[in-house]
PyMOL commands that place a pseudoatom at each C-alpha (Angstrom):
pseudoatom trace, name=CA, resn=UNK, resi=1, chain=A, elem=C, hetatm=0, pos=[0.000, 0.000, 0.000]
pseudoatom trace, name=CA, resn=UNK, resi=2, chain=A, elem=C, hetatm=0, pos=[1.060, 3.410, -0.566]
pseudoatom trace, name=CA, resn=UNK, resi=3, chain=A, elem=C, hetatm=0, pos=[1.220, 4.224, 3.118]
pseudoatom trace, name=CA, resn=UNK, resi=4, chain=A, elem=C, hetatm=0, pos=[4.020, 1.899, 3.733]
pseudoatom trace, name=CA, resn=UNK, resi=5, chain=A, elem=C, hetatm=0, pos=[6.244, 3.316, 0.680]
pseudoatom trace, name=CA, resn=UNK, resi=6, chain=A, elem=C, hetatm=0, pos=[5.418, 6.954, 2.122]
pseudoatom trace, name=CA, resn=UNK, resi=7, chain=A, elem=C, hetatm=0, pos=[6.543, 5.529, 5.272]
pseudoatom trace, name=CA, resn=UNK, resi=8, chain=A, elem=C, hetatm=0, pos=[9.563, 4.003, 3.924]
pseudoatom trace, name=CA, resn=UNK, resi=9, chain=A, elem=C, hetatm=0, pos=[10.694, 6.681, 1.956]
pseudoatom trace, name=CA, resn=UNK, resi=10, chain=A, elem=C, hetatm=0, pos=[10.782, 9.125, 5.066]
pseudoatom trace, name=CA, resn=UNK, resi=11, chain=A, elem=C, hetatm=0, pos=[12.232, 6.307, 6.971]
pseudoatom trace, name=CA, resn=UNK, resi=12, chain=A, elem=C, hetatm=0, pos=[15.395, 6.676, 4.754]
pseudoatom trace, name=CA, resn=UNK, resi=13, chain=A, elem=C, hetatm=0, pos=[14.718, 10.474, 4.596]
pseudoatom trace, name=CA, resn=UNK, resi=14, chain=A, elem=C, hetatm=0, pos=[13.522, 11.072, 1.394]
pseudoatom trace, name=CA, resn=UNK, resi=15, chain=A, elem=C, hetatm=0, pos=[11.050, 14.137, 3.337]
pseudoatom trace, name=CA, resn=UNK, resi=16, chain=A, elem=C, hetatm=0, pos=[10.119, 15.914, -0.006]
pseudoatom trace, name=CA, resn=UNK, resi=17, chain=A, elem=C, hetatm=0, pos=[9.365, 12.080, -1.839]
pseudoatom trace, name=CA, resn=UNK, resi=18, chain=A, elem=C, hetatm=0, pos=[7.299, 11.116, 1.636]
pseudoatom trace, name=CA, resn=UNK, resi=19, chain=A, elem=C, hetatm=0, pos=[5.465, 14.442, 1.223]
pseudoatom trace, name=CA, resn=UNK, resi=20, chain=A, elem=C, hetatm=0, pos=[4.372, 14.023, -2.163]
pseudoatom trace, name=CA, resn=UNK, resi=21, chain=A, elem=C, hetatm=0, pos=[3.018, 10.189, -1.718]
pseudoatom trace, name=CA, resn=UNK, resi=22, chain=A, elem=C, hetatm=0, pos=[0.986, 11.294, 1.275]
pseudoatom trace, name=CA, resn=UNK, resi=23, chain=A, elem=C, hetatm=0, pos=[-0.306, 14.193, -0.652]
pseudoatom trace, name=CA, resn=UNK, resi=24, chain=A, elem=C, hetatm=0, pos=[-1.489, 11.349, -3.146]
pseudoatom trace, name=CA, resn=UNK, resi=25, chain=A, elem=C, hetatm=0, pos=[-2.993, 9.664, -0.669]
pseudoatom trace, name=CA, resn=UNK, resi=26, chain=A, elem=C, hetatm=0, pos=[-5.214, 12.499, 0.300]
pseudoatom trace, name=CA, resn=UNK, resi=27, chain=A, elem=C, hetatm=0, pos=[-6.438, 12.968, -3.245]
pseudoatom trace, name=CA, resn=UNK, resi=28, chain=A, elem=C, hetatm=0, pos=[-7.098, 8.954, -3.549]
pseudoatom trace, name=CA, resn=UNK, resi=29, chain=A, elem=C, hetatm=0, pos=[-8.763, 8.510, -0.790]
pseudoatom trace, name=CA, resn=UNK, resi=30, chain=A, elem=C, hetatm=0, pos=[-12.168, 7.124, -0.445]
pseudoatom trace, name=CA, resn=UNK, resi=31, chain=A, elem=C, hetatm=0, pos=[-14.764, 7.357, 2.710]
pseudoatom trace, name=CA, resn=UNK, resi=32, chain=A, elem=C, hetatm=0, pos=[-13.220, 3.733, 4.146]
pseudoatom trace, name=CA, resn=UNK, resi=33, chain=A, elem=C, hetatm=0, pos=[-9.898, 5.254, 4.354]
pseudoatom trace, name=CA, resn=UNK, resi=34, chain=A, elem=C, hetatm=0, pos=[-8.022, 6.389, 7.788]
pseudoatom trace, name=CA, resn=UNK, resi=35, chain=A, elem=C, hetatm=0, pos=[-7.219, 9.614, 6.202]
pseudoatom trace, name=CA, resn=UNK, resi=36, chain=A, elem=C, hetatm=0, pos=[-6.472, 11.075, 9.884]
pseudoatom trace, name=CA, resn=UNK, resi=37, chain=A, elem=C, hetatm=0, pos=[-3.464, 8.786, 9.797]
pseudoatom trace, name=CA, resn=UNK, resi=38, chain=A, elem=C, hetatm=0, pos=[-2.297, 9.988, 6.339]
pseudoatom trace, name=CA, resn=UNK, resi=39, chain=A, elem=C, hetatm=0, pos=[-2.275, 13.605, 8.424]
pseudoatom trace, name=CA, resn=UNK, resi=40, chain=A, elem=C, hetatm=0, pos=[-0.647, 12.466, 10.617]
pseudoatom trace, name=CA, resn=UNK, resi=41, chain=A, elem=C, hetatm=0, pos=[1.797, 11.227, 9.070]
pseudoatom trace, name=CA, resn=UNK, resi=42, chain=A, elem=C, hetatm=0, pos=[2.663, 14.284, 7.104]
pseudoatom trace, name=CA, resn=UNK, resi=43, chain=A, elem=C, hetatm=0, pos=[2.580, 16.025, 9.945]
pseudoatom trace, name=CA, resn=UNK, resi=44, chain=A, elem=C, hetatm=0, pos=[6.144, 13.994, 11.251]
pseudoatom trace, name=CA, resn=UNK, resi=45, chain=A, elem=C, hetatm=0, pos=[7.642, 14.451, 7.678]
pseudoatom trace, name=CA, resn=UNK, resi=46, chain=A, elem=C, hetatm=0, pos=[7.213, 17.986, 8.013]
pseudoatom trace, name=CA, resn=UNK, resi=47, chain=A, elem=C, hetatm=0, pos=[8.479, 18.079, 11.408]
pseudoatom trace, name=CA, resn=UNK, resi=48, chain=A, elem=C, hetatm=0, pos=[11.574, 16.002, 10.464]
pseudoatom trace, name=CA, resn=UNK, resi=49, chain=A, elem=C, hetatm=0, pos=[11.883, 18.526, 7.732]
pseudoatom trace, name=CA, resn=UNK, resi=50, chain=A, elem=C, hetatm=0, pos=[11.941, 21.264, 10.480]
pseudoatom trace, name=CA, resn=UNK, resi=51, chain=A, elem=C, hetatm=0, pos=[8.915, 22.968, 9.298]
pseudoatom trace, name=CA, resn=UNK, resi=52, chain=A, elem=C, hetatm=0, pos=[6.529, 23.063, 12.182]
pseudoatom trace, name=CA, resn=UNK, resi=53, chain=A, elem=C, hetatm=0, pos=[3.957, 25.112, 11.170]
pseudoatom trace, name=CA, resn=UNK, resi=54, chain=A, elem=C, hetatm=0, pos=[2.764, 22.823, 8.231]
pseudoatom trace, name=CA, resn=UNK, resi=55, chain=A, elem=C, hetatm=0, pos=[3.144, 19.990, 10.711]
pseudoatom trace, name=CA, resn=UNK, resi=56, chain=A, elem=C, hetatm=0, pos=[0.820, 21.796, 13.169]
pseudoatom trace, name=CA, resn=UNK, resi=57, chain=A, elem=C, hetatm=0, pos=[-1.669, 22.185, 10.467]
pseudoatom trace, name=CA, resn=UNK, resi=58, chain=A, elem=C, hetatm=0, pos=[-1.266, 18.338, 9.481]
pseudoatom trace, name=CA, resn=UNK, resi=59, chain=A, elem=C, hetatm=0, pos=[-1.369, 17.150, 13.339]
pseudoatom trace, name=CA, resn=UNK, resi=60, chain=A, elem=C, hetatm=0, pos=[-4.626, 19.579, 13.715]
pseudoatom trace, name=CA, resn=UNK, resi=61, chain=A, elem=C, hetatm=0, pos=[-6.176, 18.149, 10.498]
pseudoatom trace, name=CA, resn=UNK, resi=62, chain=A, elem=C, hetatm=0, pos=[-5.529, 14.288, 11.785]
pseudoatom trace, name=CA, resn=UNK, resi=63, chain=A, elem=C, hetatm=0, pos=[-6.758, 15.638, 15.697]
pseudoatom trace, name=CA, resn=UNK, resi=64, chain=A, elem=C, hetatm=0, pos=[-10.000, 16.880, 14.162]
pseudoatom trace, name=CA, resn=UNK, resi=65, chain=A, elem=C, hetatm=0, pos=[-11.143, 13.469, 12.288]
pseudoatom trace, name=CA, resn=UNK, resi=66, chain=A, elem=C, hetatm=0, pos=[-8.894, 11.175, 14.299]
pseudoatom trace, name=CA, resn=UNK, resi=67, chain=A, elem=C, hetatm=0, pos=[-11.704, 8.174, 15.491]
pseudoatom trace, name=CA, resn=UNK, resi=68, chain=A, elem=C, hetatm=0, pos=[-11.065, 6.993, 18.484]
pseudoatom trace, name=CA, resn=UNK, resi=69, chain=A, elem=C, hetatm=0, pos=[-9.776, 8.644, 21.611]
pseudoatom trace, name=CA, resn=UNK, resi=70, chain=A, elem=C, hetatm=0, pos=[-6.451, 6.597, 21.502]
pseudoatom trace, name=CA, resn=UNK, resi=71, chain=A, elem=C, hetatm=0, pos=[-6.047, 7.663, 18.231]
pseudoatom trace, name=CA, resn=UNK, resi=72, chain=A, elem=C, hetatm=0, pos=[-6.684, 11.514, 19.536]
pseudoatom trace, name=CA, resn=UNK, resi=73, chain=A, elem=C, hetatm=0, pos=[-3.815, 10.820, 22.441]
pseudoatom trace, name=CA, resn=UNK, resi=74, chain=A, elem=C, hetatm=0, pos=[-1.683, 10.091, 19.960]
pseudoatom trace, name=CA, resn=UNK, resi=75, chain=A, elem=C, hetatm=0, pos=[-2.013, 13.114, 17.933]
pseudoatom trace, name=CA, resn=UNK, resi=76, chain=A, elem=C, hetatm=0, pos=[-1.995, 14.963, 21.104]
pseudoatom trace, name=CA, resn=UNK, resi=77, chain=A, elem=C, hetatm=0, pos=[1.227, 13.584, 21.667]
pseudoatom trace, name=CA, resn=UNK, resi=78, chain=A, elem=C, hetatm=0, pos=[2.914, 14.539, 17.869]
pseudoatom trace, name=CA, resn=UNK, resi=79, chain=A, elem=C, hetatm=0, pos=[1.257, 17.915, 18.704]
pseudoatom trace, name=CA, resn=UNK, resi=80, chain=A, elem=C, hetatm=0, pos=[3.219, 18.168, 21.853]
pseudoatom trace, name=CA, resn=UNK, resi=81, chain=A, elem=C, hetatm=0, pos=[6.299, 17.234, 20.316]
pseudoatom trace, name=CA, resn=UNK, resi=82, chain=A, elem=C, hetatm=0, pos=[6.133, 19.745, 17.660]
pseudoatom trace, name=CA, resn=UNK, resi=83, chain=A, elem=C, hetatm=0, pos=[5.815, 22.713, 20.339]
pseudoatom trace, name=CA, resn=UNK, resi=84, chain=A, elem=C, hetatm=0, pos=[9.330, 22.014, 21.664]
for i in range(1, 84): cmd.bond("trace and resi %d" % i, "trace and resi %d" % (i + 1))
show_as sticks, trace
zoom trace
């Protein structure tokens, strides 16, 4: 799935390819998918990137339709770390 090459390819630091196979993601994705999680994750590309504005608007994006309040922690948590 295209998550796990996103995924991969900031895993090896390829931020800008990461950023743009997320961003396809988005424009794929249907009602079943956990787009929250696709937020997410760009928002920790663009905080590896250093650019923690976009990553606040990601992280707030993925807090607003995140389903479950595990999943909300968890954004809570990225949000945090992006205020340091």
């Amino acid at each position: 799935m295209r998550v796990s090459l996103g995924a991969a390819q900031k895993a090896v630091g390829n931020f800008d390819t990461a950023v743009a196979t997320y961003q396809d993601i988005l424009k794929m994705a249907g009602t079943n998918f956990n787009v929250w999680e696709v937020n997410r994750a760009l928002a920790e590309v663009y905080l590896e990137k250093g650019d923690k504005t976009r990553a606040l608007d990601y992280a707030n994006k993925a807090l607003s339709i995140a389903p479950t309040e595990t999943d909300k922690t968890t954004v809570r948590g990225l949000i945090e770390r992006i205020g340091k």
